[in-house]
Short mmCIF file of the C-alpha atoms (twelve columns), coordinates in Angstrom:
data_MODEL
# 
_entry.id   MODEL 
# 
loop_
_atom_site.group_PDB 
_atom_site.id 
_atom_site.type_symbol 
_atom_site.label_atom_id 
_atom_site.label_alt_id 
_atom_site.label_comp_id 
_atom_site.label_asym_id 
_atom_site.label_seq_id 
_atom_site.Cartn_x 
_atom_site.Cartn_y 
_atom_site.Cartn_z 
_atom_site.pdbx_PDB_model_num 
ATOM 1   C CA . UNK A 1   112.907 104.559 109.123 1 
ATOM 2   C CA . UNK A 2   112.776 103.253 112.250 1 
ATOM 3   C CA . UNK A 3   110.806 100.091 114.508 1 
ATOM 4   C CA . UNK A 4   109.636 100.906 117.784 1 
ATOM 5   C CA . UNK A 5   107.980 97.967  120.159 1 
ATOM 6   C CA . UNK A 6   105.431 98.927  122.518 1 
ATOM 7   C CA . UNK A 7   104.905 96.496  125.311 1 
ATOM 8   C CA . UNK A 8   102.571 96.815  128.015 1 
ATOM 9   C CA . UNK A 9   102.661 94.172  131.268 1 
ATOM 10  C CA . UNK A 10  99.887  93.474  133.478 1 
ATOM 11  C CA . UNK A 11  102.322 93.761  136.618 1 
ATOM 12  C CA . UNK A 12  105.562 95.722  137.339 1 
ATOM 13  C CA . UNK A 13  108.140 93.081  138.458 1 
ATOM 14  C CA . UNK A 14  107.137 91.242  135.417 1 
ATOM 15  C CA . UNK A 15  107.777 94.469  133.365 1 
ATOM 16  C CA . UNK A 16  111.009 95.267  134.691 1 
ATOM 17  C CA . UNK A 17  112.486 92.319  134.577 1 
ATOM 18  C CA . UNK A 18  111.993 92.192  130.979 1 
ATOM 19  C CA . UNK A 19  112.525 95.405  129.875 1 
ATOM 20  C CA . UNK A 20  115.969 94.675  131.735 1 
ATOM 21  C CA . UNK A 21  116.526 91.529  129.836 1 
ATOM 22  C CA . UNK A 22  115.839 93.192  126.768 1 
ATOM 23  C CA . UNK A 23  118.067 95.950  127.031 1 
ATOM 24  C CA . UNK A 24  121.294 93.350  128.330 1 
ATOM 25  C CA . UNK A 25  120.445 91.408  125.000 1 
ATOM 26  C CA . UNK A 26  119.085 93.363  122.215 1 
ATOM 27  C CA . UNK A 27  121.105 96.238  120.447 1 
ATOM 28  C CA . UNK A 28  118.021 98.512  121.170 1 
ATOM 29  C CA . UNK A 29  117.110 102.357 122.596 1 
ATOM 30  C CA . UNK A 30  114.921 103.378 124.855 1 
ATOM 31  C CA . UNK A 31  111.854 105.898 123.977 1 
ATOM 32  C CA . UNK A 32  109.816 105.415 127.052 1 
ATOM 33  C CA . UNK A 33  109.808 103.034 130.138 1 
ATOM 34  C CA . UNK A 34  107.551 103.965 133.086 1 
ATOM 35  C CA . UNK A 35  105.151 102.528 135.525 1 
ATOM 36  C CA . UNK A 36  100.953 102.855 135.132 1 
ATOM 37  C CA . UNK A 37  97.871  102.947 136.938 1 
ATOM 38  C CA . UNK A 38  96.820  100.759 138.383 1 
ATOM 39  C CA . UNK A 39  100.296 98.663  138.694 1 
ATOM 40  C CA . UNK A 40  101.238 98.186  135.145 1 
ATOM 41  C CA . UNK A 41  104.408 98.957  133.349 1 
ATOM 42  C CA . UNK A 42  105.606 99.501  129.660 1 
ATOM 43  C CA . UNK A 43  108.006 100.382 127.761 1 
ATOM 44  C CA . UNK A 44  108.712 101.913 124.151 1 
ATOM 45  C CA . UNK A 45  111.861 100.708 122.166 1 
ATOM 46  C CA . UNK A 46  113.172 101.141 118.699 1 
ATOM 47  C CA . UNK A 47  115.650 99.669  116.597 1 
ATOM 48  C CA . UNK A 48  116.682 97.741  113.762 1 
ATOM 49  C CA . UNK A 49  114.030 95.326  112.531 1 
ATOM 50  C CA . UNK A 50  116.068 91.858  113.398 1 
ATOM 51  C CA . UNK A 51  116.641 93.168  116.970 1 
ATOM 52  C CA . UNK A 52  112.706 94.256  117.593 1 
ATOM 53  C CA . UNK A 53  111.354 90.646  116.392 1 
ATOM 54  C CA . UNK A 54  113.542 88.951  118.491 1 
ATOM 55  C CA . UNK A 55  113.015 91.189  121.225 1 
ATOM 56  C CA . UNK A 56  109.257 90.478  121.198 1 
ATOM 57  C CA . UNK A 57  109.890 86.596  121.082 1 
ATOM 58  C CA . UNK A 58  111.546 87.385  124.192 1 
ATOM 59  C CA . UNK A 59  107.842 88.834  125.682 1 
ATOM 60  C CA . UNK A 60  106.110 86.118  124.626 1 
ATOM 61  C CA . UNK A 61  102.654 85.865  126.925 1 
ATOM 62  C CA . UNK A 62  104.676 87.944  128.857 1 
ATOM 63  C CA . UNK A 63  102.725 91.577  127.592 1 
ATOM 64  C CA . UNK A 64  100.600 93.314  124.974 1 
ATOM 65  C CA . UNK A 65  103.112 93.739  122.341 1 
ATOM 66  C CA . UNK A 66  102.751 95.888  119.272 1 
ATOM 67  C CA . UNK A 67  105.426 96.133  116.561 1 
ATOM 68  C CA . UNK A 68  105.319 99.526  114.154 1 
ATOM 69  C CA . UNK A 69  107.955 99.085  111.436 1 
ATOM 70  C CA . UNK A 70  108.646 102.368 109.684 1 
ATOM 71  C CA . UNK A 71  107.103 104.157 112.267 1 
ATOM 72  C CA . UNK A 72  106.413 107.653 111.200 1 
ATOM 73  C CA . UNK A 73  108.420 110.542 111.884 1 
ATOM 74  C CA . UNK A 74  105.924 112.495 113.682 1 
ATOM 75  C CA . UNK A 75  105.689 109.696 115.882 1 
ATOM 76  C CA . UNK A 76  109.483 109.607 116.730 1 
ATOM 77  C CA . UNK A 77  109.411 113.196 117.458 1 
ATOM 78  C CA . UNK A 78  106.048 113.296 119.721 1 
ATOM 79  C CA . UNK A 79  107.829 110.575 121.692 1 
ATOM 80  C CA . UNK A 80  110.679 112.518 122.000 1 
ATOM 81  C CA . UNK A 81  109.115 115.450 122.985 1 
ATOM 82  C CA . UNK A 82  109.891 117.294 120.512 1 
ATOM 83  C CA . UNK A 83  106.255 117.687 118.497 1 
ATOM 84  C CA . UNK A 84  103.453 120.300 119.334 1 
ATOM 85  C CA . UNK A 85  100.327 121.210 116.958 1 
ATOM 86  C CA . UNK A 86  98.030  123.856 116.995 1 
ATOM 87  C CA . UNK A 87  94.391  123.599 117.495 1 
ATOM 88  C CA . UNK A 88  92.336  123.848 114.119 1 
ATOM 89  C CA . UNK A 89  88.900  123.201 113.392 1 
ATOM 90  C CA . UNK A 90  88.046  120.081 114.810 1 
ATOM 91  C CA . UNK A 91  89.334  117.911 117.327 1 
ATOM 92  C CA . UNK A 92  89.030  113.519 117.921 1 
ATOM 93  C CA . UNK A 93  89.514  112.047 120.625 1 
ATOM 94  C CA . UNK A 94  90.134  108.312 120.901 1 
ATOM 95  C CA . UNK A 95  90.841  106.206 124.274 1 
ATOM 96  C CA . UNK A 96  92.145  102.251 124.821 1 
ATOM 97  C CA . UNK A 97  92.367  99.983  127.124 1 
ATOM 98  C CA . UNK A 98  96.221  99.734  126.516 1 
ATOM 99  C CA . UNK A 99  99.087  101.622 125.528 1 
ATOM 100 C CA . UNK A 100 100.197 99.251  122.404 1 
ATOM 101 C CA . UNK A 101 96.906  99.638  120.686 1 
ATOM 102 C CA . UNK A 102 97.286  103.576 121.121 1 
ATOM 103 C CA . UNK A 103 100.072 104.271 119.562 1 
ATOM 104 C CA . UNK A 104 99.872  101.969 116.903 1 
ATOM 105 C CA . UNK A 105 96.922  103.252 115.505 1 
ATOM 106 C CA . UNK A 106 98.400  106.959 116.055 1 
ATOM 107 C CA . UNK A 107 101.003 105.961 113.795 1 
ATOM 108 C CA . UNK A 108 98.332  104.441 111.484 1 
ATOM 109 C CA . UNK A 109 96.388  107.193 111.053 1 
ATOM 110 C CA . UNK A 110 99.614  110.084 111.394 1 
ATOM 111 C CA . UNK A 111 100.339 108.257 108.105 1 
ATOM 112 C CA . UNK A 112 96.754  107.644 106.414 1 
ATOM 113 C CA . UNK A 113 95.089  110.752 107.191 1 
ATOM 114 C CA . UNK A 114 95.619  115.044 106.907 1 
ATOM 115 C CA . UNK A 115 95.591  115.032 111.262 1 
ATOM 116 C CA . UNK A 116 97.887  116.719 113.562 1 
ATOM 117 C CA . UNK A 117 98.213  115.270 117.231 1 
ATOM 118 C CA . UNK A 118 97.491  117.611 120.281 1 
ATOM 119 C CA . UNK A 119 98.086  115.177 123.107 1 
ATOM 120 C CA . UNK A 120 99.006  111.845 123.727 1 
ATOM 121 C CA . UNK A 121 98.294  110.604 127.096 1 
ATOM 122 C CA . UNK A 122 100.234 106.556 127.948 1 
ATOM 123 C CA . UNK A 123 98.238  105.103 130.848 1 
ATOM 124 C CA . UNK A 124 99.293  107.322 133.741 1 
ATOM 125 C CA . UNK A 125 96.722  109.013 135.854 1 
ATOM 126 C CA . UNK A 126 93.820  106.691 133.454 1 
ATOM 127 C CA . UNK A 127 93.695  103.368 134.992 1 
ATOM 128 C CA . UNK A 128 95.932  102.197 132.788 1 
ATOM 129 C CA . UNK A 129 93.981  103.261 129.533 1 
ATOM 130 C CA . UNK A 130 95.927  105.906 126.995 1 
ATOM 131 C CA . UNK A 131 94.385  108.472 124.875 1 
ATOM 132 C CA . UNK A 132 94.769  110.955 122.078 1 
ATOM 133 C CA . UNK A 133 93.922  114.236 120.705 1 
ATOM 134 C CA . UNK A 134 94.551  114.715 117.100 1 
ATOM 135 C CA . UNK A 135 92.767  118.003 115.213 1 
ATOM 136 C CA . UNK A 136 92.512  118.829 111.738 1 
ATOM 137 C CA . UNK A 137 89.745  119.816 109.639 1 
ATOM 138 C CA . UNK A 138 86.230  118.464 110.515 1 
ATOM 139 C CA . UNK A 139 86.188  115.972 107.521 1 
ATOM 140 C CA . UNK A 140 90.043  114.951 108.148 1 
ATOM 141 C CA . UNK A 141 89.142  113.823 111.805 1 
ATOM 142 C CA . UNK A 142 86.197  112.374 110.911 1 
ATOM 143 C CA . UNK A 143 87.789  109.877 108.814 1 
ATOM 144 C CA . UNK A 144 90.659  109.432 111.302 1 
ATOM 145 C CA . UNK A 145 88.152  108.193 114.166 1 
ATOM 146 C CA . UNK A 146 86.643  105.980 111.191 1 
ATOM 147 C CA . UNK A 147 89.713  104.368 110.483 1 
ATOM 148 C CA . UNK A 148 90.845  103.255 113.840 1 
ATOM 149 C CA . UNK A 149 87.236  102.669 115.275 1 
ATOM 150 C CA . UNK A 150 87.086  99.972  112.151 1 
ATOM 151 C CA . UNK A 151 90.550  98.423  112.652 1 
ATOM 152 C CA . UNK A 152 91.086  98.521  117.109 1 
ATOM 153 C CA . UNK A 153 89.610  97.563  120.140 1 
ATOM 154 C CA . UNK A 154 88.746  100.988 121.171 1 
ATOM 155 C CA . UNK A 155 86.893  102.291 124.668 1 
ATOM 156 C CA . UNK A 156 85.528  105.334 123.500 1 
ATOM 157 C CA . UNK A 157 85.821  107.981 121.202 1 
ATOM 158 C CA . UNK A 158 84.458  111.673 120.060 1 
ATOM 159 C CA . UNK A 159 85.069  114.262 117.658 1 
ATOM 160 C CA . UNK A 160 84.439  118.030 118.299 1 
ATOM 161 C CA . UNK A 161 83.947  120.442 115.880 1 
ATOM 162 C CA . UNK A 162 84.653  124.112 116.625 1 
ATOM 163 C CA . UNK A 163 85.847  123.363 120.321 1 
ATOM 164 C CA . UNK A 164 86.429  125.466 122.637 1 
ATOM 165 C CA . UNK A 165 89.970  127.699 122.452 1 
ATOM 166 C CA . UNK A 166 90.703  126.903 125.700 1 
ATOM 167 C CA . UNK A 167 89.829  122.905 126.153 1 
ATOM 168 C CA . UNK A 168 93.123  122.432 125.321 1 
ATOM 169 C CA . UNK A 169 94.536  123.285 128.987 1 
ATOM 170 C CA . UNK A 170 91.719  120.694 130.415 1 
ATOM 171 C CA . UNK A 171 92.431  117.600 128.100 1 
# 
């Protein structure tokens, strides 16, 4: 199992320097680094345990930081591109107003919960914000959307049953 760190910094310069630091001094990989609307950057790394927690010492009031220890599979392959579901009966949608809190609750409810992910969308062309799509059946997203709305700061959120066979192109 692996740990991934999900940083997000409020300005680019700041977020590059790091994520440069961090790489010449921690024994970690890269998943993701990229810049956001409007002017952020973050980056996605993964590693031993040891090397994450001192890594995010390192960002200290620096970013929004979220550790995932034993981050799920699933999560390691949609990061990697290499993850696609098919649309079932229902589909939830959940948006935040940062890529940390996203992902970490993906993996939360990847884990708790009988959900596939559609799309997952980190901050670019949002403002910023990230999104997901997961879909399952109607009572299986439900309770996704239950769980994170109860446990993250969240900006919005839906669940649609019986959508449309072609939203998927428009999402």
């Amino acid at each position: 199992m692996k740990t991934i760190i999900v940083a997000e910094f409020k300005d680019i310069p700041t977020g590059i320097s790091s994520f440069d630091n961090i790489l010449k001094n921690f024994n970690l990989e890269i998943y993701k680094a990229a810049v956001t609307c409007p002017g952020k950057y973050f980056f996605i790394l993964y590693g031993d345990n040891e090397s994450i927690k001192e890594a995010m010492e390192s960002l200290e009031n620096l970013a929004k930081v979220q550790i995932i220890s034993g981050v799920s599979e699933e999560i390691v392959e949609i990061l990697s591109g290499k993850r696609r579901a098919e649309l079932e009966n229902s589909i939830g949608i959940v948006e935040f107003w940062n890529i940390p809190d996203s992902v970490k609750s993906l993996d939360l409810v990847l884990k708790s919960t009988n959900v596939k992910l559609l799309k997952l969308v980190l901050g670019w062309g949002t403002a910023g914000k990230s999104y997901y799509v997961i879909t399952g059946d109607t009572s299986s997203v439900e309770e996704a959307v239950v769980l994170v709305t109860g446990l993250f700061k969240y900006k919005d959120k839906a669940v649609i049953n019986n959508p449309y066979e072609g939203i998927l192109k428009h999402i």
